[in-house]
C-alpha atoms as an extended CHARMM CRD file, in Angstrom:
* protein
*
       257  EXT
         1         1  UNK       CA            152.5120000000      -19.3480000000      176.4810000000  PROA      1               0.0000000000
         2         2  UNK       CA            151.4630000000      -22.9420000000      175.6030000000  PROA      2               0.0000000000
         3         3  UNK       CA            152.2340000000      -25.5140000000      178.2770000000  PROA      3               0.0000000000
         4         4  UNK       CA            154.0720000000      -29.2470000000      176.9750000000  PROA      4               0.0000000000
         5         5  UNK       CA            150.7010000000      -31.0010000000      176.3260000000  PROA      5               0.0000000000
         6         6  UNK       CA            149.3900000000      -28.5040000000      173.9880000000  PROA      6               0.0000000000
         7         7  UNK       CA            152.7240000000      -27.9390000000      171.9990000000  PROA      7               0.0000000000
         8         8  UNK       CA            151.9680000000      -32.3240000000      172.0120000000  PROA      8               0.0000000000
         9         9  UNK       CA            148.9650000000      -31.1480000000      170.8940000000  PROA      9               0.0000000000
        10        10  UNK       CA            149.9090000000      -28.7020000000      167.6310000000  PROA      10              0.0000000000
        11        11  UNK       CA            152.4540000000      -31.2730000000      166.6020000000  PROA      11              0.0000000000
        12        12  UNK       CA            150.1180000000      -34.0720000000      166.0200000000  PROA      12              0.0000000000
        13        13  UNK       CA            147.3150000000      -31.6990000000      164.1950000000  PROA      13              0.0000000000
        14        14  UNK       CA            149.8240000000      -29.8220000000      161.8650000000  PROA      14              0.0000000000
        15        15  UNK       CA            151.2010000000      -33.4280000000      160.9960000000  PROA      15              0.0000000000
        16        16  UNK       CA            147.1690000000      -34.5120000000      160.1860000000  PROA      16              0.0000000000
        17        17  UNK       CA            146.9550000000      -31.5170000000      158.3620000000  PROA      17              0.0000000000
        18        18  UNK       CA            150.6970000000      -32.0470000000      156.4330000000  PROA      18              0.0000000000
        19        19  UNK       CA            149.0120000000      -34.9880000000      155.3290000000  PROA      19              0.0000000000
        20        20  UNK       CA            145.8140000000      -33.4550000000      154.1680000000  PROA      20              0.0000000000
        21        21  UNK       CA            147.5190000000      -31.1510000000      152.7870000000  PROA      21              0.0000000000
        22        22  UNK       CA            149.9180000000      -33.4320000000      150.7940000000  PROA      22              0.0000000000
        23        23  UNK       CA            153.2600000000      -31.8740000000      151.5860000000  PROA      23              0.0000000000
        24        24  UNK       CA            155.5600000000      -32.2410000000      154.2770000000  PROA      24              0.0000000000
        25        25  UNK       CA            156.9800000000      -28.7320000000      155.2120000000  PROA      25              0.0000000000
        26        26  UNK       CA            160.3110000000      -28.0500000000      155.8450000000  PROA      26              0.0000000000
        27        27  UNK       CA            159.5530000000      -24.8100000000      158.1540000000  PROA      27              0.0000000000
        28        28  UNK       CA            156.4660000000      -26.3470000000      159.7440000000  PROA      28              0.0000000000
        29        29  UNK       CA            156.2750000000      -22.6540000000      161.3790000000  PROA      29              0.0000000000
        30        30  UNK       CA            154.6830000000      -21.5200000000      157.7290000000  PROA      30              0.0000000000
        31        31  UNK       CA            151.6030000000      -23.8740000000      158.0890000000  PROA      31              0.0000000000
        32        32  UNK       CA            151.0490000000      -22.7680000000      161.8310000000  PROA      32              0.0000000000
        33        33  UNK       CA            150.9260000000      -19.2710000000      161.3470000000  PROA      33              0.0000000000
        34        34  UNK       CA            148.9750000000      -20.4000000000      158.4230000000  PROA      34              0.0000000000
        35        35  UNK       CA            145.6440000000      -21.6940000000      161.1240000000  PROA      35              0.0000000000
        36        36  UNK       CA            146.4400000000      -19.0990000000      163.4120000000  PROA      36              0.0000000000
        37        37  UNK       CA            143.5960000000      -15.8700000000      163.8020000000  PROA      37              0.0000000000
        38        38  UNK       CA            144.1330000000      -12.6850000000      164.6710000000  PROA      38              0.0000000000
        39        39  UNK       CA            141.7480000000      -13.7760000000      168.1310000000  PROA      39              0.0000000000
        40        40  UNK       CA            144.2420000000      -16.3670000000      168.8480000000  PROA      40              0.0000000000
        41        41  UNK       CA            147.1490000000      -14.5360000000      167.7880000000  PROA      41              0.0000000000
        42        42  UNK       CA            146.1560000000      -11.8060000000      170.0480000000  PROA      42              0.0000000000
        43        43  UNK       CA            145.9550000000      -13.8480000000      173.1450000000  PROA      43              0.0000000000
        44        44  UNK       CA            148.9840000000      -15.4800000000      172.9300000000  PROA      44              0.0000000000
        45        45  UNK       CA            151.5990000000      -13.4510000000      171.9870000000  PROA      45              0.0000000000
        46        46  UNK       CA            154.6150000000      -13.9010000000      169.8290000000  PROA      46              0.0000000000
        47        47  UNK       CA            151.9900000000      -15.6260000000      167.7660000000  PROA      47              0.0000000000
        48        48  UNK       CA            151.9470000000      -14.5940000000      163.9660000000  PROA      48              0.0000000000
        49        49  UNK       CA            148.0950000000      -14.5440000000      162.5770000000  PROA      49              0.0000000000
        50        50  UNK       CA            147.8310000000      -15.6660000000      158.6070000000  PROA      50              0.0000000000
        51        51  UNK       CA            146.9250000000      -12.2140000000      157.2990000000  PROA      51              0.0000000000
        52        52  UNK       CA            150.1890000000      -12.2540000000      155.2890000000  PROA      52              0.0000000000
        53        53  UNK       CA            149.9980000000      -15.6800000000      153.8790000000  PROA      53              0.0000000000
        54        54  UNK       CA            146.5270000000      -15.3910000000      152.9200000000  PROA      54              0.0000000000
        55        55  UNK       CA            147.2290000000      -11.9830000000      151.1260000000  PROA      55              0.0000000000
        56        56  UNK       CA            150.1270000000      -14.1210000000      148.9730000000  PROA      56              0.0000000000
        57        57  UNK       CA            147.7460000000      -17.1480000000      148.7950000000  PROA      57              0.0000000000
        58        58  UNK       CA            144.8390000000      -15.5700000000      147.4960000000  PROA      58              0.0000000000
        59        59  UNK       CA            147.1420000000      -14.2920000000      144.4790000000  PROA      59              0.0000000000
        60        60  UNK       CA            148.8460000000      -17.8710000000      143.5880000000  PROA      60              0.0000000000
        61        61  UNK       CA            145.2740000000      -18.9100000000      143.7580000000  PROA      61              0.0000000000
        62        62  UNK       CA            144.2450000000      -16.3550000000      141.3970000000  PROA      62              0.0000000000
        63        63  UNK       CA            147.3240000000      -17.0890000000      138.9110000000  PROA      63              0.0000000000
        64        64  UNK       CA            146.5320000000      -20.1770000000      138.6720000000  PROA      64              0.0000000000
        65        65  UNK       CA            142.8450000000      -20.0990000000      137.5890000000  PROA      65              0.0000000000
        66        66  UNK       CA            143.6120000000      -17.7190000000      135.2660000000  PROA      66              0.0000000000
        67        67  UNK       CA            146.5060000000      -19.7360000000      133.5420000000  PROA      67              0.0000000000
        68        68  UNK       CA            143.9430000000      -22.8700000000      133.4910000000  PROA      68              0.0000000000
        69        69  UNK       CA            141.4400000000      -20.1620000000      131.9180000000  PROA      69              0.0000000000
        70        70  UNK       CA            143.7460000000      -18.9710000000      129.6380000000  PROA      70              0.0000000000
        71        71  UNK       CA            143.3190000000      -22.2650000000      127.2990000000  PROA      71              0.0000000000
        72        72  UNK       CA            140.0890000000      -22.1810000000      126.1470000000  PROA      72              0.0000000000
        73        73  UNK       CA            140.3350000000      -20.1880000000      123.0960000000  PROA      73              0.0000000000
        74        74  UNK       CA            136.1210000000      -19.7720000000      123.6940000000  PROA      74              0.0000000000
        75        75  UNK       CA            136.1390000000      -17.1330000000      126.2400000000  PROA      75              0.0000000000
        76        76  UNK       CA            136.8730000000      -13.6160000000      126.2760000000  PROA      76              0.0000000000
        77        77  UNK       CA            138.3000000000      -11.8560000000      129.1760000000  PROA      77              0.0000000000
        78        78  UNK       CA            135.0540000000      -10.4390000000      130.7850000000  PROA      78              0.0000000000
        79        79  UNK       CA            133.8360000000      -14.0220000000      130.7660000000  PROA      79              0.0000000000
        80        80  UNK       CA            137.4530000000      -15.3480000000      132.4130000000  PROA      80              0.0000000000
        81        81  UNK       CA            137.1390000000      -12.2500000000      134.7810000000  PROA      81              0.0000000000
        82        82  UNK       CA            133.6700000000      -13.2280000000      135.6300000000  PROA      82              0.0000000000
        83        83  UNK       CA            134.2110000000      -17.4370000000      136.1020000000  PROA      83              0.0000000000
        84        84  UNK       CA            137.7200000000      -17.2160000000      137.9010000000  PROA      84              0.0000000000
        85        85  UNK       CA            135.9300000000      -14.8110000000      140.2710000000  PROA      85              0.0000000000
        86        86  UNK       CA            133.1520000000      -17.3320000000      140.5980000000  PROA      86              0.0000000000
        87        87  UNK       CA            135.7520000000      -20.3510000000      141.5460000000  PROA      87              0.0000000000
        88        88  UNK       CA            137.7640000000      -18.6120000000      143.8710000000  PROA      88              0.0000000000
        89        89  UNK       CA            134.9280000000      -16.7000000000      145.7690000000  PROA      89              0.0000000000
        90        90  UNK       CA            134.6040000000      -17.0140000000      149.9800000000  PROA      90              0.0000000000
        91        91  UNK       CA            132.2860000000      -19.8640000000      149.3320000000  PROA      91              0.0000000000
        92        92  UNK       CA            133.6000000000      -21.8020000000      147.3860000000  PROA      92              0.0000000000
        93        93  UNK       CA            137.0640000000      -21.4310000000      149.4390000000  PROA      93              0.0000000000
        94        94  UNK       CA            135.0620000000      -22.3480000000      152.5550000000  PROA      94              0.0000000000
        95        95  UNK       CA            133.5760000000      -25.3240000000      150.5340000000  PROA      95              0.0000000000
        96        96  UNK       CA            137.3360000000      -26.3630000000      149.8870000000  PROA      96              0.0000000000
        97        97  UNK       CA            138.3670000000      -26.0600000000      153.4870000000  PROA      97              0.0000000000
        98        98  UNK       CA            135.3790000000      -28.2480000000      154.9620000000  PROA      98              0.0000000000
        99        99  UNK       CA            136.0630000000      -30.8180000000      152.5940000000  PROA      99              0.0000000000
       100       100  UNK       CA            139.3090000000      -31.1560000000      154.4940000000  PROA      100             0.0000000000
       101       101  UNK       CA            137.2790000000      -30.6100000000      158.3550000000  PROA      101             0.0000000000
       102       102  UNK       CA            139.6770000000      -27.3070000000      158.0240000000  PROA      102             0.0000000000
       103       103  UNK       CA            137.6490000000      -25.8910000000      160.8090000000  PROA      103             0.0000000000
       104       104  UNK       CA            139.6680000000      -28.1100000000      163.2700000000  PROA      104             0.0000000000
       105       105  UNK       CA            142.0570000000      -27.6580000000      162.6320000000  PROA      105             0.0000000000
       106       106  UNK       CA            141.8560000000      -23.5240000000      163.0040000000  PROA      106             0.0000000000
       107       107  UNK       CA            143.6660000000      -21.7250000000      166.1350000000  PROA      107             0.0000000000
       108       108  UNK       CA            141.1660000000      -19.0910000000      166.8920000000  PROA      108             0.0000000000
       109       109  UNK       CA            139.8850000000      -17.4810000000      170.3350000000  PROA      109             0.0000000000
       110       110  UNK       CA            136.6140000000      -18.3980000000      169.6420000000  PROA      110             0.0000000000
       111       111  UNK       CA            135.4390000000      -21.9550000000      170.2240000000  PROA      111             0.0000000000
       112       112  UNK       CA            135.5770000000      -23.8200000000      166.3440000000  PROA      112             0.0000000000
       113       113  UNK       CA            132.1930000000      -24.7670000000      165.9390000000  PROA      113             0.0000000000
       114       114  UNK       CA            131.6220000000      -20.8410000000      166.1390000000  PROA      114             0.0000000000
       115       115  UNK       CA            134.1330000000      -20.0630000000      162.9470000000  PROA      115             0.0000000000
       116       116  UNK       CA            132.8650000000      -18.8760000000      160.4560000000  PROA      116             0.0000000000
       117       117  UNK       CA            133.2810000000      -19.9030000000      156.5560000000  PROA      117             0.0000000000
       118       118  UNK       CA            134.7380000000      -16.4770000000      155.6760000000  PROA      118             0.0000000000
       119       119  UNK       CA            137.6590000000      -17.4320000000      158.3050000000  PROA      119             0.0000000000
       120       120  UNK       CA            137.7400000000      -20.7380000000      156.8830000000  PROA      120             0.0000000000
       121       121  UNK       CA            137.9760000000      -19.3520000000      153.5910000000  PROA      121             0.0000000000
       122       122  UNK       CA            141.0170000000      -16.9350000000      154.3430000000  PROA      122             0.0000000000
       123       123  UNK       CA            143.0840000000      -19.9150000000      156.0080000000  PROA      123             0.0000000000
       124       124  UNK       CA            142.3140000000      -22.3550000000      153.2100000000  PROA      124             0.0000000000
       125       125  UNK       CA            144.3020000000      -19.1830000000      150.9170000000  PROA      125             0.0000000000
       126       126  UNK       CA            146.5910000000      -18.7060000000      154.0520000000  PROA      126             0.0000000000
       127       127  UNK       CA            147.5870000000      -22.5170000000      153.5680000000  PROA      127             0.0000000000
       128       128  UNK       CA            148.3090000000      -21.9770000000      150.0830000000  PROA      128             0.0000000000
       129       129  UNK       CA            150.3880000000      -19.3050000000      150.6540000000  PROA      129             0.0000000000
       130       130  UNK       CA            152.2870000000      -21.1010000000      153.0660000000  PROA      130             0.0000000000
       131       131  UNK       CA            152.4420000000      -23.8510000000      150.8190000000  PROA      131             0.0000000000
       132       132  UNK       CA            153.9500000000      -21.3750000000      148.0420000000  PROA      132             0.0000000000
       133       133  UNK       CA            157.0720000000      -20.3620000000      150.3790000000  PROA      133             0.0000000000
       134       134  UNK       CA            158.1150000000      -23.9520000000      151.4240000000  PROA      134             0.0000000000
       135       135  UNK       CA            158.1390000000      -24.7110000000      148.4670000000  PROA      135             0.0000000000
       136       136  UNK       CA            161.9040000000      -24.7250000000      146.2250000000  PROA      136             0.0000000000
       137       137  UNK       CA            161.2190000000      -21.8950000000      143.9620000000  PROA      137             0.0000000000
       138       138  UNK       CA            161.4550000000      -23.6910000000      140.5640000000  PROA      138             0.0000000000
       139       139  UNK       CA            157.9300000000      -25.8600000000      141.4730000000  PROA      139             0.0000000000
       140       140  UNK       CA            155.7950000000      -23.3700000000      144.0870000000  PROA      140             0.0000000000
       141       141  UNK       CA            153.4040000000      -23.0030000000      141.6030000000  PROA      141             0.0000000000
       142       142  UNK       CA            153.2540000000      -26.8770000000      141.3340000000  PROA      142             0.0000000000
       143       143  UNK       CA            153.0460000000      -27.3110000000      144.8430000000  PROA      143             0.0000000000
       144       144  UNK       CA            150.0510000000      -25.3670000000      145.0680000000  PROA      144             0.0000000000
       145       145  UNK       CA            148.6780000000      -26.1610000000      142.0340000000  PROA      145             0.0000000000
       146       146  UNK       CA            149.0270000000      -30.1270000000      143.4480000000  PROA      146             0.0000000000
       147       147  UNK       CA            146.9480000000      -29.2900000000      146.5420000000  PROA      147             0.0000000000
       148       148  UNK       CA            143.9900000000      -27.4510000000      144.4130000000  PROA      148             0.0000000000
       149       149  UNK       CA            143.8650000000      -30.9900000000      142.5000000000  PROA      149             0.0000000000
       150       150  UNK       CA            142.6520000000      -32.5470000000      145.6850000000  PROA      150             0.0000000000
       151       151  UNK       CA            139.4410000000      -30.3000000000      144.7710000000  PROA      151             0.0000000000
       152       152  UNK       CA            138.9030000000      -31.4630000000      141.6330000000  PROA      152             0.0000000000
       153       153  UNK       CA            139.3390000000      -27.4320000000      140.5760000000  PROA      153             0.0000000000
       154       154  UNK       CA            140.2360000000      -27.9010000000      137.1320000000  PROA      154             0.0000000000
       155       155  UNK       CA            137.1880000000      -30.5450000000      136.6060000000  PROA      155             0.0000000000
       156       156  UNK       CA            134.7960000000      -27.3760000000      138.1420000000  PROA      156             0.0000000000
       157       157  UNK       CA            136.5070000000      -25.1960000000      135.8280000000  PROA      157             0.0000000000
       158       158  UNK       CA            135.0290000000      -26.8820000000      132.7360000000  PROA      158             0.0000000000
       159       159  UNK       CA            132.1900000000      -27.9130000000      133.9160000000  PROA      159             0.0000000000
       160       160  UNK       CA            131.6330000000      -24.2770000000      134.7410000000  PROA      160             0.0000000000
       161       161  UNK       CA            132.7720000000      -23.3730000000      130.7520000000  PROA      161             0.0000000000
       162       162  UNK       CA            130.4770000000      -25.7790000000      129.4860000000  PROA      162             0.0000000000
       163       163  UNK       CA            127.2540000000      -25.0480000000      131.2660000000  PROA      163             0.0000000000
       164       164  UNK       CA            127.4930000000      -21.2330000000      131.5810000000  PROA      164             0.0000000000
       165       165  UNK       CA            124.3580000000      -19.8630000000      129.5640000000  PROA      165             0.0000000000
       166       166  UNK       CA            125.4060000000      -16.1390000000      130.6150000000  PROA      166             0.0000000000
       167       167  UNK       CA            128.4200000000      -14.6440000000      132.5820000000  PROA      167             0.0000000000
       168       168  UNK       CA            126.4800000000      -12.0200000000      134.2780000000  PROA      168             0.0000000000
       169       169  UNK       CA            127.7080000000      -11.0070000000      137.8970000000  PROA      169             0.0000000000
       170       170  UNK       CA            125.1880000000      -11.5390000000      140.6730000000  PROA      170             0.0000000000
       171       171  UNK       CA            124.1310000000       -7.5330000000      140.7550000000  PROA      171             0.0000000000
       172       172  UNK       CA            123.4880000000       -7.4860000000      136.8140000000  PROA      172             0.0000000000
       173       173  UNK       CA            121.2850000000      -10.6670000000      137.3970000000  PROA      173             0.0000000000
       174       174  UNK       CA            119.4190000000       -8.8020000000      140.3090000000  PROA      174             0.0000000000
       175       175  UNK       CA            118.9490000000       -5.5760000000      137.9930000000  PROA      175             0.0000000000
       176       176  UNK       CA            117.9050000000       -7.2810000000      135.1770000000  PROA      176             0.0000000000
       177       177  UNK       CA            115.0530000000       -9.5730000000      137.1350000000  PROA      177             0.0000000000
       178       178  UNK       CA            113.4080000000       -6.4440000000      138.7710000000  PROA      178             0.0000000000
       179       179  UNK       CA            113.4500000000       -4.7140000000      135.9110000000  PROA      179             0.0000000000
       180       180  UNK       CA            111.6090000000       -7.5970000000      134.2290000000  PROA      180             0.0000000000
       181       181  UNK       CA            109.1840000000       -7.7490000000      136.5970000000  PROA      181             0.0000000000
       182       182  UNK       CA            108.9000000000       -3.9400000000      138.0510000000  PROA      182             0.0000000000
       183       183  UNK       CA            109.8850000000       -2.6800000000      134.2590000000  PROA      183             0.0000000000
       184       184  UNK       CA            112.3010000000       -0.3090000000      136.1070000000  PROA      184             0.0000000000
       185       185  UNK       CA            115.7060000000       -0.0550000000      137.2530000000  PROA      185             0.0000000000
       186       186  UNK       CA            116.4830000000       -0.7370000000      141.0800000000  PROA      186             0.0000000000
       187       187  UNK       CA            117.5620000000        1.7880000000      143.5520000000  PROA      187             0.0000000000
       188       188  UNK       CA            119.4680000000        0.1800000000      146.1690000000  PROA      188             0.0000000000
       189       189  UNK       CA            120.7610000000        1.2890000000      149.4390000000  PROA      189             0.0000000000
       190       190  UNK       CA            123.4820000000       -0.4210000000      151.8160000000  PROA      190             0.0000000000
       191       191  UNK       CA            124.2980000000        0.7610000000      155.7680000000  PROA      191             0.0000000000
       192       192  UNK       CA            127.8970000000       -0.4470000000      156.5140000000  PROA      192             0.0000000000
       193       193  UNK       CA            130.0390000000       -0.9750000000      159.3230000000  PROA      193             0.0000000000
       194       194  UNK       CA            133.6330000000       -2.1380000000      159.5660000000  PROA      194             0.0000000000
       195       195  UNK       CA            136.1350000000       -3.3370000000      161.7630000000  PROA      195             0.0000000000
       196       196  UNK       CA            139.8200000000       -3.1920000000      161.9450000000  PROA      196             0.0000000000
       197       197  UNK       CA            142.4260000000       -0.4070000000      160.4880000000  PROA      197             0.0000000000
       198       198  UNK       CA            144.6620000000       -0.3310000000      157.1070000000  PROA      198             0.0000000000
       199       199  UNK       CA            144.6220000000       -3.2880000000      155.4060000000  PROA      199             0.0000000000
       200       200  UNK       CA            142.4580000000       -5.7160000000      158.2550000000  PROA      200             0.0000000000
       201       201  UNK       CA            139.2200000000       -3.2170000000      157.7530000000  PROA      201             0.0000000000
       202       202  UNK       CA            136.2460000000       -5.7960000000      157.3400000000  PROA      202             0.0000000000
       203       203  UNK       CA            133.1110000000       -4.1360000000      156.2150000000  PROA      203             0.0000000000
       204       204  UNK       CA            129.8080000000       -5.7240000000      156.8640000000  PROA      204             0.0000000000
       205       205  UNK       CA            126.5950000000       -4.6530000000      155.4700000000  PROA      205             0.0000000000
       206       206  UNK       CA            123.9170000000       -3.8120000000      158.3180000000  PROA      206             0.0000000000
       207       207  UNK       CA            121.0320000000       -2.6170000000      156.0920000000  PROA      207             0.0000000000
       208       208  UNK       CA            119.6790000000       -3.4410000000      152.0880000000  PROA      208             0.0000000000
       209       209  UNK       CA            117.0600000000       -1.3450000000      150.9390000000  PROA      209             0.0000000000
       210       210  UNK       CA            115.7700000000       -0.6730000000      148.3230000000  PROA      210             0.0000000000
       211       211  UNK       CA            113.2690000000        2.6240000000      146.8560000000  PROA      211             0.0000000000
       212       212  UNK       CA            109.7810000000        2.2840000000      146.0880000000  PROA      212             0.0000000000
       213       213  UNK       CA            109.2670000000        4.0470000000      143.0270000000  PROA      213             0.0000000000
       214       214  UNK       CA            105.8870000000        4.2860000000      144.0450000000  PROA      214             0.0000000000
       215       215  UNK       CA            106.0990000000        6.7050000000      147.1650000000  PROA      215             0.0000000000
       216       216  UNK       CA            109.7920000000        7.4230000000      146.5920000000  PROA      216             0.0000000000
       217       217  UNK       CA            110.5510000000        5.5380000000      150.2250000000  PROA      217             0.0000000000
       218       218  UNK       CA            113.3710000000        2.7800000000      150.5090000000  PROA      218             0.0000000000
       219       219  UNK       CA            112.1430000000       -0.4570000000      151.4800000000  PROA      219             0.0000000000
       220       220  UNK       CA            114.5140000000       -2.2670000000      153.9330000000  PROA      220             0.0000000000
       221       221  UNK       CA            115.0730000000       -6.0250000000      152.7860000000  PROA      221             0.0000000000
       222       222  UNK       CA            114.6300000000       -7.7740000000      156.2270000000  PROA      222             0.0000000000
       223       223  UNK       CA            117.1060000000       -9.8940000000      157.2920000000  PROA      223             0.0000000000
       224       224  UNK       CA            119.6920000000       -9.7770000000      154.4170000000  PROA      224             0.0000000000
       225       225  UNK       CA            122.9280000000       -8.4850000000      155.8930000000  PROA      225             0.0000000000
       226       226  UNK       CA            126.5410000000       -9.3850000000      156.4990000000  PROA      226             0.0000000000
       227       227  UNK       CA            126.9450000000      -12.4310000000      158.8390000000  PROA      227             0.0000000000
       228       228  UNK       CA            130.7030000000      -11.6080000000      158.4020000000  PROA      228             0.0000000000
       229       229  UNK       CA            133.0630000000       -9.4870000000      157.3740000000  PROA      229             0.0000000000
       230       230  UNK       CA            134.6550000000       -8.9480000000      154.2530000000  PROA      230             0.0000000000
       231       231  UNK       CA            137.6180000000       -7.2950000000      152.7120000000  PROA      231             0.0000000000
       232       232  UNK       CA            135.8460000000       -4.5890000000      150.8810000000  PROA      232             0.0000000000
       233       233  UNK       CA            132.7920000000       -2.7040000000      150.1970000000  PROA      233             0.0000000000
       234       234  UNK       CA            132.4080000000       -4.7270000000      146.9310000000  PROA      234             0.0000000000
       235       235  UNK       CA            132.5210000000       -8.1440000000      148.1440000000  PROA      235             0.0000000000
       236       236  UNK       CA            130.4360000000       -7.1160000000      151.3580000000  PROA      236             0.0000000000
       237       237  UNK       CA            127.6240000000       -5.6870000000      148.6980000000  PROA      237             0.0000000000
       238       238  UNK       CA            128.0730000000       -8.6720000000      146.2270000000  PROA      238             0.0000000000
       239       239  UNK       CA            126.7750000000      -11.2050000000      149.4050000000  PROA      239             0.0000000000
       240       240  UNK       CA            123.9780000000       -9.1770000000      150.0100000000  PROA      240             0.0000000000
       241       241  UNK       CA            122.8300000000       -8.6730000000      146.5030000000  PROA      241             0.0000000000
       242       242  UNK       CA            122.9920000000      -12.4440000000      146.2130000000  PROA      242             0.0000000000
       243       243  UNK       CA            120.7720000000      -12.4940000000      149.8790000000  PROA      243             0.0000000000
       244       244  UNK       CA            118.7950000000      -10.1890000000      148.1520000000  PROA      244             0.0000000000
       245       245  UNK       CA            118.1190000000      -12.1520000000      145.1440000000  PROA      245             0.0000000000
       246       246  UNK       CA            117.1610000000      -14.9360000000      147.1160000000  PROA      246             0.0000000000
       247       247  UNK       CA            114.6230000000      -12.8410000000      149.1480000000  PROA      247             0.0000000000
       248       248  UNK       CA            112.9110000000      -11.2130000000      146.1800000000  PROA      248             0.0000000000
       249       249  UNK       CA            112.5480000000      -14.5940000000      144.4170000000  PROA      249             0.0000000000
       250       250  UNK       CA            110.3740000000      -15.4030000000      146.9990000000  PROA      250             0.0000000000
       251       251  UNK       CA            108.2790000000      -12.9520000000      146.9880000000  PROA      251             0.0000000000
       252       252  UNK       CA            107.4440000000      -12.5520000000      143.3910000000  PROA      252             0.0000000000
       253       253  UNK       CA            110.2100000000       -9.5220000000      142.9880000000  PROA      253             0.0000000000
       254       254  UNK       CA            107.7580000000       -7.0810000000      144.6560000000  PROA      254             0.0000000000
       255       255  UNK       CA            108.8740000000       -5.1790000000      147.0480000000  PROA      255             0.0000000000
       256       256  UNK       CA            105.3710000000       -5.0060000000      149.0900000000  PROA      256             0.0000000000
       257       257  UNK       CA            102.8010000000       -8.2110000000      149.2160000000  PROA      257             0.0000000000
C-alpha cells in the first residue's frame, strides 16, 4: 500500500498528465489504471494494470484512422489496410508517447529509464481508452480524436497518401529485394518464445535465419531478434523482418561475405 507522500505524489503527475493529455477526467481512477503495468500492478495489490484499456484503446485508435482514410476516394482497401497499419504501429505509438515524456509518467516495477517503447506504446492506447470511457457517450470519439490532434495524425496521414510510391508490407519488400539480388525466393526461419497465458502471451523472436540455397543450411541473421514482446506471432515476425532488412542492406543482400 502507498504511504501519504506518494498518493501526494500520483495526484500531482496524473494532474501533469490531465493536462498533457487535454482533458480533465471525471473518474481520475481511468487514467491511473491507464500508467499502471502488470510489474507494478503485481506488487501492489488492488492495483488494476491497463491491459483492458489498451485492448479498447487500440480499437478507437483504429476506428478512427480508418474513418480519416475512408475520404480519399484514391485508395483502395489493401492500400488503407496497409497505411492505417503503418500509423498506428508500436513505433509510431511509442513516438506519440515520448513526445509527451510518457515514460514518466509510467507506474511500472522496473525503474523508467528501463521501459521499453512497446510498454510505452500500449499505455499511450491504454490512455486513449481511458480517455474513451470518461468521456459522455455522444463525443468519446471526439475526445479521443482531440488528443490524436496533439500529434499532428491527420497531417501524417496525408503526407503518408501523398508520398507512398508502393504499399507493400515490410516482408513483401524483404522478398522482393533478395529475390532481386539472389534471383530466388527467401526461406526464412524464426525461434520464438513467449510469456504470459490467454490473452497477455507476448511472443518474442529469439532466432532469424534464413536457408542457403547453396548448401541447403539456414543462415542465422546475427543479432536481429525481439528486444520485446509482442502480442502475436505476426507482429513479433514483422519487427524482425524489418531488423532483417536493415541487416541485409548492409551487406549487399548476401547472406555470406
Amino acid at each position: 500500500m502507498m504511504n501519504n507522500g506518494s498518493n501526494k505524489n500520483i495526484k500531482v503527475e496524473l494532474t501533469e498528465l490531465e493536462d498533457l493529455v487535454r482533458h480533465q477526467f471525471k473518474n481520475i481512477a481511468l487514467l491511473e489504471e491507464a500508467i499502471t503495468t502488470g510489474s507494478y500492478a503485481t506488487e501492489h495489490p488492488g492495483s488494476s494494470d491497463y491491459q483492458k484499456l489498451e485492448f479498447l484503446g487500440d480499437r478507437v485508435i483504429s476506428l478512427i484512422l480508418a474513418e480519416n482514410l475512408l475520404v480519399s476516394k484514391s485508395l483502395d482497401e489493401g492500400k488503407m489496410t496497409f497505411l492505417k497499419s503503418e500509423l498506428e504501429n508500436n513505433e509510431r505509438l511509442a513516438d506519440y508517447g515520448e513526445e509527451i515524456c510518457l515514460k514518466n509518467y509510467i507506474r511500472a516495477g522496473e525503474k523508467k529509464e528501463t521501459i521499453s517503447r512497446k510498454v510505452i506504446a500500449d499505455v499511450f492506447e491504454a490512455i486513449c481508452g481511458a480517455l474513451y470511457l470518461d468521456s459522455e457517450e455522444s463525443i468519446r470519439i471526439k475526445e479521443v480524436k482531440k488528443f490524436l490532434l496533439k500529434f499532428d495524425i491527420f497531417e501524417r496521414i496525408k503526407e503518408e497518401m501523398s508520398s507512398r510510391g508502393e504499399f507493400l508490407p515490410i516482408r513483401n519488400k524483404f522478398e522482393n529485394k533478395f529475390r532481386e539480388i539472389n534471383r530466388c525466393n527467401p526461406e526464412i526461419d524464426f525461434e520464438y518464445s513467449s510469456t504470459g497465458e490467454g490473452h497477455q502471451t507476448r511472443w518474442k523472436i529469439e532466432k532469424c535465419s534464413i536457408k542457403d540455397i547453396q548448401t541447403g543450411e539456414y543462415v542465422e541473421l546475427k543479432g536481429v531478434k525481439s528486444d520485446t514482446g509482442f502480442n502475436n506471432k505476426k507482429d513479433a515476425e514483422t519487427d524482425a523482418i524489418t531488423q532483417a532488412y536493415e541487416y541485409m542492406e548492409k551487406r549487399g543482400w548476401k547472406l555470406k561475405l
